[in-house]
C-alpha positions in Angstrom: -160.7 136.7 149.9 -161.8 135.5 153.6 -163.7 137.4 156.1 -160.2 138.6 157.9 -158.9 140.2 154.4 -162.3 141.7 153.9 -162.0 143.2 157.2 -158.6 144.7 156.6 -159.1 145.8 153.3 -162.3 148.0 154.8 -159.5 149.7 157.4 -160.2 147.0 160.4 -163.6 147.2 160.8 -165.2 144.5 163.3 -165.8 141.6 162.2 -169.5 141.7 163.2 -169.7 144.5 160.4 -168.0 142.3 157.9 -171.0 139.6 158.7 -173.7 142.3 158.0 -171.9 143.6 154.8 -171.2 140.5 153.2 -175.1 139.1 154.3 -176.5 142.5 152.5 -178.6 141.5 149.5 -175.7 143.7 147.2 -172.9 142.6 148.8 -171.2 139.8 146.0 -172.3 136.0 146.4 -169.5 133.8 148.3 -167.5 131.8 145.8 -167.1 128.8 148.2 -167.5 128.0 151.7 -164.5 126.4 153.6 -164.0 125.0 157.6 -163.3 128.4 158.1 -165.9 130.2 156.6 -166.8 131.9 153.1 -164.8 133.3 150.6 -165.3 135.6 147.6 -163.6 136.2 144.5 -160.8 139.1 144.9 -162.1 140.9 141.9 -165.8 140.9 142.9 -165.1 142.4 146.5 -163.0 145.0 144.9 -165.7 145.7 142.0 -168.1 146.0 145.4 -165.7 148.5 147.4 -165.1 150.9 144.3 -169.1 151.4 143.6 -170.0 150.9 147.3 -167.4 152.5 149.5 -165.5 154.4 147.4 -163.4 155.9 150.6 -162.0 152.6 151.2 -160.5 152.5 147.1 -157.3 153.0 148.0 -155.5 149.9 149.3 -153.5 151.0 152.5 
């Protein structure tokens, strides 16, 4: 999961606030970096939302 799919999954938040979450200390480590920037594993991002944000559980 990229930065863009991050920022859908979280209802379109901007993409500056998908920098600071995914920089926060409890936010998952990246799996990989690629030309277009990080990723993360699907599962980990997920794990973080349900403990973390639980509004944003539901997929839409």
């Amino acid at each position: 999961m990229g930065a863009a799919e991050i920022r859908k999954r979280l209802g379109g938040i901007s993409r500056q606030r998908v920098y600071q979450l995914t920089n926060h200390p409890d936010f998952p480590a990246s799996y990989d970096e690629l030309s277009q920037g990080r990723v993360w594993f699907n599962e980990d991002v997920e794990a973080w939302i349900a403990e973390k944000r639980p509004q944003d559980d539901a997929e839409p």
